[in-house]
C-alpha positions in Angstrom: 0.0 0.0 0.0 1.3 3.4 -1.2 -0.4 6.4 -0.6 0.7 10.1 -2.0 -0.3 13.3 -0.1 -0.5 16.6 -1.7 -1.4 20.1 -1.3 -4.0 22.0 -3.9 -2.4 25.7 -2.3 1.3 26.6 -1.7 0.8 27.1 1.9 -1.0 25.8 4.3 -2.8 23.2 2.9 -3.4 20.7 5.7 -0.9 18.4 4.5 0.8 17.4 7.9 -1.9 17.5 9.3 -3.5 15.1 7.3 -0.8 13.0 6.6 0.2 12.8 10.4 -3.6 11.8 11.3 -3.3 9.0 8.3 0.0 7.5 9.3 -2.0 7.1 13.3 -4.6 5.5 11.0 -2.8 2.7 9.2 0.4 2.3 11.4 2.7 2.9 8.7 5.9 5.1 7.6 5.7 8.2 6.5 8.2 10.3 4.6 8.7 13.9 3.4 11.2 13.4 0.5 11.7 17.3 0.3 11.0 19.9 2.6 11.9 23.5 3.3 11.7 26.2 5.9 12.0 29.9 6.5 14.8 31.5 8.2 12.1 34.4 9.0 9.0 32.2 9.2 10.2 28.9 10.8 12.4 30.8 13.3 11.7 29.0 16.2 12.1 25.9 14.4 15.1 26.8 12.9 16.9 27.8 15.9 15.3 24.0 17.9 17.3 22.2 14.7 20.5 24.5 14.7 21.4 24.3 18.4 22.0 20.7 17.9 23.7 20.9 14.9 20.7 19.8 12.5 18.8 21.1 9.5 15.1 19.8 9.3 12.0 21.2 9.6 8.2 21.0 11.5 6.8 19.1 9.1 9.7 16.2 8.5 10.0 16.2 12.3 6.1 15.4 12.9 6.0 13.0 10.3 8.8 11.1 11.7 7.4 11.2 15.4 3.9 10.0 14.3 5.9 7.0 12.5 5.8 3.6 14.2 9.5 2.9 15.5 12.3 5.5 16.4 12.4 7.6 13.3 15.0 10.6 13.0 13.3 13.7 10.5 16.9 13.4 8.1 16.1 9.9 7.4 13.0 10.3 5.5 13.6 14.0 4.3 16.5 13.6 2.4 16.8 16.9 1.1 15.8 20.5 3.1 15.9 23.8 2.2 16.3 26.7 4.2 14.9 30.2 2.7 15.7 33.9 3.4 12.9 36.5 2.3 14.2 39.2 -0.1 11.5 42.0 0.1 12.1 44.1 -3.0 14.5 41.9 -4.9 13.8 39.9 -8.2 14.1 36.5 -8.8 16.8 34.6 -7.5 18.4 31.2 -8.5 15.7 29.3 -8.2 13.3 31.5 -10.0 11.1 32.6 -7.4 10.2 36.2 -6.3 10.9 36.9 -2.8 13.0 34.6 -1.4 16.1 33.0 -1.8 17.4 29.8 -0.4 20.6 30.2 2.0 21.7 26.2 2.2 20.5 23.0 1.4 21.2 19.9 3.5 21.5 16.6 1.6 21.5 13.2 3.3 23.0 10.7 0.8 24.3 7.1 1.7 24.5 8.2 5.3 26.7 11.2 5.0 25.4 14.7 5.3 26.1 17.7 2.7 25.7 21.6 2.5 24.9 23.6 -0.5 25.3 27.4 0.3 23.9 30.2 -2.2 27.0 32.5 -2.1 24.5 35.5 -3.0 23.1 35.6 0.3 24.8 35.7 3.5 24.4 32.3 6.1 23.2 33.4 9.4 25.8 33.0 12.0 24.4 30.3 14.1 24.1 28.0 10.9 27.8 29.3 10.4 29.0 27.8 13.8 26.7 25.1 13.5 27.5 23.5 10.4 30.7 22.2 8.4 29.9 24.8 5.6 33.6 26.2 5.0 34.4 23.2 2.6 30.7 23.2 1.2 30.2 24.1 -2.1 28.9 27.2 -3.4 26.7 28.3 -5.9 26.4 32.0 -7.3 24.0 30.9 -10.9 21.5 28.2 -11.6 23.3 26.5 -13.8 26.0 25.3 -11.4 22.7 24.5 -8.6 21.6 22.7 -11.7 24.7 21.0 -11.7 25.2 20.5 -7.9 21.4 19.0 -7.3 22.3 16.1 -10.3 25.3 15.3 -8.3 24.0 15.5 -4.9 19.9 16.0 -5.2 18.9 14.2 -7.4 20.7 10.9 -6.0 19.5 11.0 -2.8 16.3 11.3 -3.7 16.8 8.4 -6.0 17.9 6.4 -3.1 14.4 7.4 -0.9 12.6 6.2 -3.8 14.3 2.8 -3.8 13.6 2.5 -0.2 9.9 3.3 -0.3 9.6 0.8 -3.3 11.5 -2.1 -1.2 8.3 -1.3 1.8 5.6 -3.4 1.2 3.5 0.0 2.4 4.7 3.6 3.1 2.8 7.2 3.1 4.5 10.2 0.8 3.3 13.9 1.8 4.5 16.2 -1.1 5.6 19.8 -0.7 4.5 22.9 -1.3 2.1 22.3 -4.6 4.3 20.0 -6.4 2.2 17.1 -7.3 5.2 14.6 -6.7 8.0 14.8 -5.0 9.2 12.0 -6.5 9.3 11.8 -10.1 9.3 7.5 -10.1 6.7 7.1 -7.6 3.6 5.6 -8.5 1.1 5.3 -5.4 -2.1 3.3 -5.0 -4.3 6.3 -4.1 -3.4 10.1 -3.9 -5.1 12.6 -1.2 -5.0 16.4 -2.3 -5.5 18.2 0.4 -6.8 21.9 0.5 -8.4 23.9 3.3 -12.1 22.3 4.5 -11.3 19.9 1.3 -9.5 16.7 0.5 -10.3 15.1 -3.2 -9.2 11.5 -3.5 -8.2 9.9 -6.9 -6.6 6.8 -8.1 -3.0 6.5 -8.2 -2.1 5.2 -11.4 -4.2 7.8 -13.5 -3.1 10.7 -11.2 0.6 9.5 -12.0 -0.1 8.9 -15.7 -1.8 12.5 -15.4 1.6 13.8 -14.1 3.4 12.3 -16.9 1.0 14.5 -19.5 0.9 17.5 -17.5 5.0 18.1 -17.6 5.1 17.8 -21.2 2.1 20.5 -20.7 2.2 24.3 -21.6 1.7 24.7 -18.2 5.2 23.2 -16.8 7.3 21.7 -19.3 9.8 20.7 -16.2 10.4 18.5 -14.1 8.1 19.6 -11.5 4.2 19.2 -12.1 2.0 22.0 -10.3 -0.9 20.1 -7.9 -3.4 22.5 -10.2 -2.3 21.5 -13.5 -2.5 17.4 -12.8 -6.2 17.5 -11.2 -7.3 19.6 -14.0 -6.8 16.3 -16.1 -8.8 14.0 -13.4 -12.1 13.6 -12.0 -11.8 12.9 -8.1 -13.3 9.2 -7.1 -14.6 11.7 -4.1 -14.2 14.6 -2.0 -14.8 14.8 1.5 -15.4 18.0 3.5 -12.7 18.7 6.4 -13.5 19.7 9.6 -11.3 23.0 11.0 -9.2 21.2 13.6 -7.3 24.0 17.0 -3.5 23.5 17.2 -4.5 21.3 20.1 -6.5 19.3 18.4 -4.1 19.1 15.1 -1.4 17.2 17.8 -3.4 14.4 18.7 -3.4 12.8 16.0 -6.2 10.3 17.4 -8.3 13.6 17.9 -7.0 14.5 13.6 -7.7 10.2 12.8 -11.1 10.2 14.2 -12.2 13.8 12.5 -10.7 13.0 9.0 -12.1 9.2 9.1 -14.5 9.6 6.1 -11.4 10.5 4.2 -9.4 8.2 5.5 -12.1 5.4 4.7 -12.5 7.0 0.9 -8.3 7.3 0.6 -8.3 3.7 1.5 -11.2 2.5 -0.4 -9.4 3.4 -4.0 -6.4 0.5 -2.9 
């Protein structure tokens, strides 16, 4: 059994949320293959991570606590970004307006690595925290591009091979990429949306993916959540009941509110 979880807005979708609730549900894995967080936004998480000499964020490290077993966030977020906002600037290397990213952290074959954008400056505490003087740096996309086939790109490979080998194991997506995983073909997908989750079947939803990055829209690598459903009709969608940040980390409390689409998430399989 393998189940995708995806977001329908950029923010704040319910994606955790739901994903954390679901993983309580069937007693299974889950994993956040790609993640990032906000030097501004996230501080507080940021600043938890760093003092130990880490770089993960909220969402990798709930996933991995509601996971049966001692789970660490790293070892099913293999790649994390951490982003500075740029009020007033243009694009930067990654092609959004904004923001920039300061480092990545890749986990690959059990040894950790930095990227660091030499455009922006690293804040000091990730300065003394991390190995970053013999990390490589990147000023233009192109040698990103270069850096995330050497480094990226593998590791995620490598997640990818792991979650095949389980006989059952729960993806969440990021941001409003419809896979973070280009290979992965679930059983059933959950897009998630505020008071919303539509459920389809995985194997159209991945052959939907397919069509959609040889689209207009995208053209990339990376298919927008949008642009994939547009191609689909859900199999259902179930209304979601507004859950308090109490609520939200109980994730029997979550289980027991998102049941009917848990039970229509697990009837596509």
């Amino acid at each position: 059994m393998k189940l995708l979880v995806c977001g329908a807005s950029e923010v704040d979708a319910g994606k955790t949320t739901f994903t954390t609730g679901l993983i309580d549900r069937v007693g299974v894995r889950g994993y956040k293959p790609r993640a990032g967080n906000g030097y501004w936004y996230d501080q507080d998480d940021y600043r938890r991570a760093v003092e130990n000499g880490r770089l993960y964020g909220k969402d990798a490290k709930r996933i991995a606590a509601a996971s049966p077993g001692d789970v660490r966030p790293e070892a099913i977020n293999p790649v994390h970004r951490l982003w500075l906002p740029t009020p007033g600037r243009g694009k930067g290397p990654l092609g959004r307006d904004g923001r920039r990213f300061i480092m990545d952290r890749v986990t690959l074959e059990g040894a950790t690595h930095y990227v660091v954008n030499g455009d922006v400056e690293v804040p000091p505490a990730a300065e003394r925290a991390f190995p970053l003087s013999d990390a490589p740096v990147v000023d233009t996309l192109p040698e990103l591009n270069d850096l995330m086939a050497e480094l990226h790109a593998p590791a995620l490979a490598d997640l990818g091979d792991a979650i095949t080998a389980r006989d059952s194991a729960i993806v969440e997506s990021y941001s409003d990429i419809a896979r973070p995983l280009s290979a992965f073909v679930p059983d059933a997908v959950a897009v998630v949306e505020p008071r919303r989750c539509r459920i389809y079947d995985g194997e159209r939803y991945a052959k939907s993916c397919e069509v959609a990055s040889g689209s207009a829209h995208e053209g990339r690598l990376e298919e927008r959540v949008e642009h994939v459903i547009e191609l689909l009709e859900p199999r259902e969608s179930v209304t979601l009941a507004a859950l308090s940040s109490d609520e939200r980390d109980d994730l029997s409390v979550v289980a027991d509110a998102y049941e009917d689409a848990y039970d229509a998430l697990l009837a596509v399989i």
